[in-house]
C-alpha positions, 0 to 999 in steps of 0.5 A, spaced: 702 509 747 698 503 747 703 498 746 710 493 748 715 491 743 717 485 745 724 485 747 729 481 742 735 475 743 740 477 738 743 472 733 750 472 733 753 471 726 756 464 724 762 468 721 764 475 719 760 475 714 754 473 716 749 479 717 742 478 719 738 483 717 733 482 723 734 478 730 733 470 728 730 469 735 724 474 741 725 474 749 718 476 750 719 476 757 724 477 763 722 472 767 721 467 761 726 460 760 724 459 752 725 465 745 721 464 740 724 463 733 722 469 729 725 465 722 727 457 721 734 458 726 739 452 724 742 446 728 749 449 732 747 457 731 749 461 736 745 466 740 745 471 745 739 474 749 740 481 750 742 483 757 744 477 759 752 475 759 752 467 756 750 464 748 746 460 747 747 454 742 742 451 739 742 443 739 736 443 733 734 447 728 728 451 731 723 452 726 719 459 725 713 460 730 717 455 735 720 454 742 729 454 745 730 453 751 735 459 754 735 457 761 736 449 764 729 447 765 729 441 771 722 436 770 717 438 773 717 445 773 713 450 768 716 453 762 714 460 761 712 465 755 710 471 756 712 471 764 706 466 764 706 459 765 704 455 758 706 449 761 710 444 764 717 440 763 716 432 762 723 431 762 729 435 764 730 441 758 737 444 757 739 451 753 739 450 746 733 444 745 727 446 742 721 446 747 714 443 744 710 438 745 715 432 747 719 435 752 711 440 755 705 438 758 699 443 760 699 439 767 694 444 772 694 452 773 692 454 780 690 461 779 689 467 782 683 471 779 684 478 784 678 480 781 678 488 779 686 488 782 689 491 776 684 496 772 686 500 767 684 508 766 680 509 761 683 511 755 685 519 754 677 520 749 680 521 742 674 524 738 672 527 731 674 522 727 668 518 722 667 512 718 663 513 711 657 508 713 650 507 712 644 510 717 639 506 718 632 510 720 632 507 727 639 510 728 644 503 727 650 504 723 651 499 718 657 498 714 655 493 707 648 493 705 645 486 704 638 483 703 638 476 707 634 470 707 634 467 714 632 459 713 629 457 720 631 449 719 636 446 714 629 443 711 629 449 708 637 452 706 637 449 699 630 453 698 633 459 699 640 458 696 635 457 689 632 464 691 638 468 692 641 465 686 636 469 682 639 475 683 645 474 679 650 480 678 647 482 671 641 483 676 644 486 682 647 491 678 642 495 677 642 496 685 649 498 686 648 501 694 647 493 695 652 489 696 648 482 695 643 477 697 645 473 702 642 465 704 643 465 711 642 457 712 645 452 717 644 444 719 639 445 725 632 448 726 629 441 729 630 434 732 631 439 738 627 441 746 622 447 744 624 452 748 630 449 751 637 452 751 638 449 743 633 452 740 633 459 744 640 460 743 639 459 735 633 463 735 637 468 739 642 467 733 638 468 726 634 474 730 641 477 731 642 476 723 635 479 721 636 486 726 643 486 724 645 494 721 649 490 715 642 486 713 637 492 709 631 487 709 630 480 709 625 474 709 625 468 713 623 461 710 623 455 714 618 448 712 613 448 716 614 443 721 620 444 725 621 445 732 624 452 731 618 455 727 619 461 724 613 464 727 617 463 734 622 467 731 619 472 728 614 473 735 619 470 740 624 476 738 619 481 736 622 482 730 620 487 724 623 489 718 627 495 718 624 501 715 624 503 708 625 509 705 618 510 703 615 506 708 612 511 715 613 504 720 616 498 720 612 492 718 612 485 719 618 480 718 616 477 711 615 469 714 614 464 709 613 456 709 614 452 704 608 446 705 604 452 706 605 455 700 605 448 696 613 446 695 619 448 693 618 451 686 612 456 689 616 458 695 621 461 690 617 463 686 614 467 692 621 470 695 623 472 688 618 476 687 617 479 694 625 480 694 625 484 687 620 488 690 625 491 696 630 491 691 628 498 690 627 500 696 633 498 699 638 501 694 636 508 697 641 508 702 647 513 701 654 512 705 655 519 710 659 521 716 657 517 722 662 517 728 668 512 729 664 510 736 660 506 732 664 501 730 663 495 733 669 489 732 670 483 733 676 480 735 678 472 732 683 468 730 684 461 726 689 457 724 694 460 729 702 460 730 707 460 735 707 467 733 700 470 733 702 472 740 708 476 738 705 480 732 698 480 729 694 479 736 698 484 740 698 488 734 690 487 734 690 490 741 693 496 740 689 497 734 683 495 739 685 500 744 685 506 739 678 504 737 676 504 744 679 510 744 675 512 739 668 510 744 668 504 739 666 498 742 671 491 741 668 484 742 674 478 744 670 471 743 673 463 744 672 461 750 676 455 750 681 459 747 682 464 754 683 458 758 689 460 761 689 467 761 681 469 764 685 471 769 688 477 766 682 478 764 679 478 771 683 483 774 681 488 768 675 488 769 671 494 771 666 490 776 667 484 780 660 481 776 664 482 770 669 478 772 666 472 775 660 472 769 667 471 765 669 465 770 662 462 770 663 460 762 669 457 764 666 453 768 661 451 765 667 449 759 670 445 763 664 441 765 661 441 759 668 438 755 667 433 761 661 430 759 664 428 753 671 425 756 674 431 752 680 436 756 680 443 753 687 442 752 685 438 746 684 445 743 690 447 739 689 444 732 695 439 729 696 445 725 697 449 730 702 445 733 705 445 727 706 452 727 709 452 734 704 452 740 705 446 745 699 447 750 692 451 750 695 455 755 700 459 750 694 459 744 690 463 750 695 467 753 697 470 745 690 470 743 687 474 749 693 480 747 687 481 741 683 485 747 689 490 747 690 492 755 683 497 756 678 496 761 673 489 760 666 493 760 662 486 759 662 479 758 656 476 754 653 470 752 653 467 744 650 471 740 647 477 746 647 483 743 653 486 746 651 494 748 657 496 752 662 500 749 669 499 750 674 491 751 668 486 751 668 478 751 662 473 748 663 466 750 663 462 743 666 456 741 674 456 738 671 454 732 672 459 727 665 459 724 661 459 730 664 463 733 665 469 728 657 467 728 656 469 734 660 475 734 656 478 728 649 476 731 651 480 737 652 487 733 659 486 730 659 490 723 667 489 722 671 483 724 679 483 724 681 476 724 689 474 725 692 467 722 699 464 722 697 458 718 693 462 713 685 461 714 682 463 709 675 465 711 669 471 710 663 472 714 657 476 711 654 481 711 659 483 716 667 484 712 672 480 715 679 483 715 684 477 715 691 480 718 698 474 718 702 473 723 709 471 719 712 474 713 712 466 709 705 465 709 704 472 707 707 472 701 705 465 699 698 467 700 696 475 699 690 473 695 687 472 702 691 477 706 689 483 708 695 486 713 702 482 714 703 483 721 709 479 719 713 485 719 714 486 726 718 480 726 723 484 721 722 490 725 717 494 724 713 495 731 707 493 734 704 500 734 706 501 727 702 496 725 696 497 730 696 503 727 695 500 720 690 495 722 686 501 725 686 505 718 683 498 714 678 497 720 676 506 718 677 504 711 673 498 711 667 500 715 667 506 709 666 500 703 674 498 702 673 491 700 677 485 703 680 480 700 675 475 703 670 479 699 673 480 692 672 473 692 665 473 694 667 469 701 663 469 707 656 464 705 657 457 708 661 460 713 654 462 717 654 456 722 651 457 729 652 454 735 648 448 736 650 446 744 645 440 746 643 433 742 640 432 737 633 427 738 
């Protein structure tokens, strides 16, 4: 219903008793003049793209992820994945070479934007379905339960970890509906313009923190000198604490100054006190029935490969496309990770301001790249070369497949509350941590990360679903991994697989630990994203 198996190039046997038992290489596309090795293909192995009457010898070994020629590739022309342009050939290229970095450079793309040209129906409403949640008294959705301890400046991060670290597991575990105590703590907050662009993007970020559904109660701590003054935060946002049970209204955010209070030792001592207070409080939530239209997604991936395209990332947009079904809300991230492909998200965009809001941020990359002699082309990691991607081009148009194929409904800016339901895009950096913090201020309750190298990542107060591209890695790491979308590569489909990541998200979002979260990770990767100087 949601989605396209790819086609696959058939393997032909080196002998009559060589039987693979899945295709050794995928045809993505008929306009494509490259396969993609779904395994680590050996130098002289006869292959045969389906429908077409000529074998193709490879003249390598092609390793997993990576890219053969099935067709002459003449220097100076594009090389194509997915029926898109990744790029273009430094030197004449025969059927059978590997395709990478030495023969490929992203060169220019002339892009056709045709705005709103290709909307996609809303999807048929499915309805009925819930998720076991927590309701908060203003109506917000929650998925865990945390407190939160939100430092306004580094000058005070280390003060609240000693806060949090009062509240070991034997003492938590008289509260079992809290699922811990969080210090949200970064390496900005001064040194910064008051009120400039920096400090209201990271007042923007911490408020999205404090009034997220998955934090029951929180405190701010800053210095008390910094530029970004948690009186600022607090008056700024119009923050309140959310209502407790027991309480009639909300109240005032608790904001605390260490040289106000006298050091290090009293400010501890302070929030320890008023956290154990709220401790009661906020473990009077009990998980009930809240519909599947609540949940809002975010969409990221980290330490990509060349067949995150093919498996987790298309197998993510189907389970997109479900939950937008569901009336849920989706949110695509990484801005320099679209480059290549904004125009196909252009054409789905339900409005032209829509789609150019999304063209202004690319603009605005390019330019800002620029003032540092940087080219977005610089992106793909030695990592993710590793794994097979050549260009920022092909990373863009496999990473995008994670937004399935409905209609874009918004484009916010880093860390905005995102209020659309349906597929939406935040402009973050590629960078995973900035970026998943960007998504989780912005409202997401679940995020779903894909992998091909194997990140190994968290993101409190929000779970992190982690979803592998290959069956290899997988298997080397499943302590971390959630879902092996490596199976696709094997044979299972693509709709099979979105299914299943679907089901977790369900199953997650109703207390299902994830991997990430047995292993208490998600602290140190709140990062938010500081864009100007430092002074």
């Amino acid at each position: 219903m949601f989605g396209h198996d790819p086609v696959f190039l058939v393997e032909i046997p080196s002998s009559p008793m060589a039987v693979a038992t899945a295709p050794a290489s995928l045809f993505l596309h008929p306009d494509d003049n490259i396969a993609i090795a779904a395994r680590t293909i050996p130098k002289d192995t006869p292959l045969q793209p389906s429908g077409l009457p000529y074998e193709i010898l490879t003249r390598e070994q092609i390793d997993l992820g990576h890219k053969v020629a099935i067709k002459p590739i003449p220097k100076g022309t594009p090389v194509r994945k997915f029926g898109q342009i990744i790029g273009f050939a430094t030197t004449d290229i025969q059927p059978g070479q590997w395709v990478h970095v030495h023969n490929i450079e992203a060169g220019t793309l002339s892009l056709d934007y045709a705005y709103c040209s290709e909307v996609p129906p809303d999807p048929e409403p499915i309805v009925g379905r819930t998720f076991m949640g927590f309701r908060r008294p203003d109506g917000r959705a929650a998925t865990r339960n945390y407190i939160g301890i939100i430092s306004s400046v580094n000058c005070s991060a280390h003060t609240s970890k000693l806060v949090a670290a009062k509240f070991d597991k034997a003492l938590l575990e008289q509260f079992p509906n809290i699922d811990g105590v969080v210090p949200l703590i970064h390496k900005g907050g001064c040194a910064m313009e008051y009120g400039g662009e920096d400090h209201l993007q990271l007042t923007r970020t911490l408020a999205g923190f404090a009034r997220h559904a998955n934090i029951g109660a929180y405190v701010i701590l800053g210095l008390g000198c910094e530029t970004g003054q948690a009186s600022f935060l607090s008056e700024h946002e119009g923050l309140v604490q959310l209502t407790l049970p027991g309480q009639k209204s909300p109240t005032l955010p608790l904001v605390m100054n260490m040289q106000d209070l006298g050091g290090i030792r009293k400010t501890v001592n302070r929030a320890v006190e008023v956290l154990k207070e709220l401790l009661p409080e906020a473990n009077k939530v009990k998980r009930v029935p809240i519909p599947v239209s609540e949940i809002m997604l975010g969409l990221n991936c980290g330490g990509s490969d060349g067949n995150s395209g093919v498996t987790a990332n298309p197998a993510l947009g189907i389970a997109s496309d479900i939950l937008v079904a569901h009336g849920g809300t989706t949110v695509l991230a990484e801005t320099p990770e679209i480059y290549g492909a904004e125009h196909l998200m252009t054409r789905r965009a339900k409005t032209r301001e829509i789609g150019e809001k999304l063209i202004e941020r690319i603009k605005w990359w390019e330019d800002y790249t620029a003032k540092f002699g940087v080219v977005i082309n610089n992106n793909p990691s030695v990592g993710n070369k590793k794994g097979g991607l050549t260009t920022i081009y092909e990373k863009s148009l496999g990473a995008v497949a994670k937004g399935g194929s409905t209609a874009l409904t918004g484009v916010y800016n880093y860390a905005e509350k995102v209020t659309a339901k349906g597929f939406t895009i935040m402009d973050t950096p590629g960078y995973d941590p900035v970026s998943v913090t960007g998504l989780v201020a912005g409202g997401a309750n679940v995020v779903c990360f894909t992998t091909g190298r194997g990140s190994c990542f968290g993101c409190k107060p929000t779970p992190s679903i982690k979803i592998a591209t290959n069956t290899p890695m997988y298997e080397r790491m499943e302590d971390d991994m959630d879902i092996n979308a490596g199976k696709i590569l094997d044979g299972a489909t693509l709709q099979e697989v979105g299914e299943e990541i679907f089901e977790m998200i369900v199953a997650v979002a109703s207390g299902q630990k994830t991997k990430s979260e047995a292993q208490d990770v998600g602290e140190e990767e709140f990062a938010p994203w500081p864009i100007g100087p430092v002074l």
